[in-house]
ROZA-545324 format. One line per 3 residues: their letters; for each residue x, y, z of C-alpha. Coordinates in steps of 0.25 Angstrom, whole numbers, always signed. Example, Ala and Ser with C-alpha at 12.3 -4.5 7.8 and 13.67 -1.06 7.14 Angstrom:
2
as	+49,-18,+31 ~ +55,-4,+29
END
This chain:
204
xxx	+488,+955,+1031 ~ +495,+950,+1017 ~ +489,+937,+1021
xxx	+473,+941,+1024 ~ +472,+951,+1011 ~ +475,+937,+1002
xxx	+467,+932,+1007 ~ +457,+943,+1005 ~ +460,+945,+991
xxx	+454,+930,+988 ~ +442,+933,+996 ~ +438,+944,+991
xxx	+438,+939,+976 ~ +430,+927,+980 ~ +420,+938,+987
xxx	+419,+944,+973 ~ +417,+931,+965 ~ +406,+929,+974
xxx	+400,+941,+974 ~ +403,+943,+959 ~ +394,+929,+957
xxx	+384,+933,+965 ~ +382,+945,+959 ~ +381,+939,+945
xxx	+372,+928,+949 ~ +364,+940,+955 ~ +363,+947,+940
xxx	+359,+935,+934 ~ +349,+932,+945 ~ +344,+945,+943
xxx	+345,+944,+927 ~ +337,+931,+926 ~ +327,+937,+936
xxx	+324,+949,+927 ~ +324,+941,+913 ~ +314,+932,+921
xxx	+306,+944,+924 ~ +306,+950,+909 ~ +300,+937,+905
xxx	+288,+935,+915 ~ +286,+950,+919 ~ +278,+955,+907
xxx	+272,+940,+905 ~ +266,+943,+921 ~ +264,+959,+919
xxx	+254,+953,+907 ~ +246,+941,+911 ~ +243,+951,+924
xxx	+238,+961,+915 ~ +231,+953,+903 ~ +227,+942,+909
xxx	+213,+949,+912 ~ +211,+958,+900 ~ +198,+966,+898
xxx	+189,+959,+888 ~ +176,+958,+883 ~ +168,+945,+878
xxx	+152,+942,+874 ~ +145,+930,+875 ~ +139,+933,+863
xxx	+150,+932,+854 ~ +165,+928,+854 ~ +177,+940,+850
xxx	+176,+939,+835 ~ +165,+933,+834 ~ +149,+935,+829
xxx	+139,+942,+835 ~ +125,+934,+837 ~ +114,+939,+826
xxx	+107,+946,+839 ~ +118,+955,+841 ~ +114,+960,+825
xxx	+107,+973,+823 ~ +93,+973,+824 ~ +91,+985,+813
xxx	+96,+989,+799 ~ +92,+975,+794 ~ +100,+968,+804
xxx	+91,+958,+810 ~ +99,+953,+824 ~ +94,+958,+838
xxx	+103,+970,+841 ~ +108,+962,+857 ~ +120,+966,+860
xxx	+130,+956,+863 ~ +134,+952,+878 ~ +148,+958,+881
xxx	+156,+955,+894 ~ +168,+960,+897 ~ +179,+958,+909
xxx	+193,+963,+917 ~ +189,+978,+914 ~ +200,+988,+915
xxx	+203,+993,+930 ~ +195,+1008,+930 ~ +187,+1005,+920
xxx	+174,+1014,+922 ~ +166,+1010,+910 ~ +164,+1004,+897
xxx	+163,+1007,+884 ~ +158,+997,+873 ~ +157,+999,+859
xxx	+154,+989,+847 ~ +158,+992,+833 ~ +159,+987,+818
xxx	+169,+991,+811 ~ +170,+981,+802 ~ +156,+991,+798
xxx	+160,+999,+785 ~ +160,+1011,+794 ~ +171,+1021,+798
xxx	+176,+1018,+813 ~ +165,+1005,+812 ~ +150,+1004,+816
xxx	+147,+1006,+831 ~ +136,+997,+837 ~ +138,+999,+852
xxx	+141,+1008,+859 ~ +141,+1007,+876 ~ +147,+1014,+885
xxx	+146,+1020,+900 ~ +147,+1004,+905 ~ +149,+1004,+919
xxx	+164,+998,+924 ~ +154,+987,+930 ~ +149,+981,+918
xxx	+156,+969,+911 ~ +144,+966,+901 ~ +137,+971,+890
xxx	+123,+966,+888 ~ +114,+968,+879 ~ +109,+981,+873
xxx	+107,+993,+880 ~ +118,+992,+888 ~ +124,+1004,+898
xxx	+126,+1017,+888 ~ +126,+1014,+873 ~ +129,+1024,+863
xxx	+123,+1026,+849 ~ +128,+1016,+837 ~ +131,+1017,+823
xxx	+117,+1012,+820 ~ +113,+1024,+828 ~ +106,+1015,+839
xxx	+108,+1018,+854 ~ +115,+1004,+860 ~ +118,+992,+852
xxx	+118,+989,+836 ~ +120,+976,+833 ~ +130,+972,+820
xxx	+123,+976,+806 ~ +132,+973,+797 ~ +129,+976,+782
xxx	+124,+961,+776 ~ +135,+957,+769 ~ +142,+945,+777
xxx	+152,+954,+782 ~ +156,+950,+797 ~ +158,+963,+805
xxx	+166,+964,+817 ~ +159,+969,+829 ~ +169,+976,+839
xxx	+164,+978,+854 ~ +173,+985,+861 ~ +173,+988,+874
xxx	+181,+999,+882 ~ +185,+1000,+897 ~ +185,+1016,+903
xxx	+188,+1026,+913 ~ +175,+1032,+912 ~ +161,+1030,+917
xxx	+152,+1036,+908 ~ +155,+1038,+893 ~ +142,+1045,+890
xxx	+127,+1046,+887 ~ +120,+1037,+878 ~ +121,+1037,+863
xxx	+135,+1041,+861 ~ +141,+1035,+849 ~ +155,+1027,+847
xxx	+164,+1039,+844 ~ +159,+1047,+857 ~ +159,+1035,+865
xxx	+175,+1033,+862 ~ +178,+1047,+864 ~ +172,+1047,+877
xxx	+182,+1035,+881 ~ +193,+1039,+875 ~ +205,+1041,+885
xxx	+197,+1032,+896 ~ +197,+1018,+890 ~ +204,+1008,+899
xxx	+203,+995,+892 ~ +195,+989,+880 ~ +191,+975,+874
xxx	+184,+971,+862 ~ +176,+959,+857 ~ +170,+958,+841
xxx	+159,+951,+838 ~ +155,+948,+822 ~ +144,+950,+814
xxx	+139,+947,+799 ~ +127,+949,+790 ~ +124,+937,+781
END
């Protein structure tokens, strides 16, 4: 009896050593896991959310750079050909409906800039914009229906062009003709994602 309960008393310490180092090596296992895990996790959680972003490009010009003389205003004394420039877009957000497009100056000494297109109601199928006359345009600051090309006054100064291009959760904006501010009142609350590009333009 004496001689069986000394022998357990050993035993048992031994049992808890051992199981007292497993459980330690356990935690740091466990530790060093999690500390992995704080490092990659947000690194993966972003390059699988970013790596496709919405964006929007032209073949006509690179972001920040200039517009071609044809894109010029046709009107006022500008002297260009009034063609809108090619627009392309890709990875459009998931429900999109429709898109909403709306170019603007502001470097224009104008309160809230000058608006030179405005589209809307383009379909969730279309990833272009070519050309004038494109799906349902709204009125300008020129007071055109469609596209205005830049005018800028003839002092040399560049003016920056801002196409920016919104993703929503609805199909129709409205009828043609609206201008800017009605058209962003009619999308506020539904846009899903936007992207921009700019484009320059001077006046010798």
């Amino acid at each position: 009896m004496d001689s069986n309960h000394r022998l357990a008393k050993p035993l048992s310490g031994k049992m808890l050593i051992l199981v007292g180092t497993g459980v330690l090596l356990l935690c740091l296992l466990a530790l060093s896991l999690l500390l992995s895990l704080s490092r990659t996790s947000p690194l993966a959680f972003a390059a699988g959310n970013t790596l496709h972003p919405f964006t929007i490009s032209s073949p006509d010009f690179h972001d920040g750079g200039p517009l071609s003389r044809k894109a010029e205003l046709n009107q006022f004394g500008c002297t260009g050909s009034n063609v809108a420039p090619e627009l392309n877009w890709t990875n459009v957000p998931a429900g999109t409906k429709s898109f909403v497009m709306l170019m603007s100056d502001y470097d224009a000494p104008v309160a809230g800039g000058f608006h030179h297109w405005i589209v809307y109601n383009i379909p969730a199928s279309a990833h272009e914009l070519q050309g004038n006359h494109a799906f349902t345009e709204g009125t300008d600051d020129f007071g055109l229906t469609g596209y205005g090309g830049p005018c800028p006054p003839p002092t040399g100064e560049t003016h920056h062009y801002l196409f920016l291009l919104y993703a929503t959760d609805i199909t129709h904006v409205g009828g043609p003709g609206l201008k800017f501010n009605d058209v962003v009142s009619a999308i506020q609350g539904h846009v899903l994602g936007a992207t921009s590009i700019i484009g320059t333009f001077h006046l010798p």
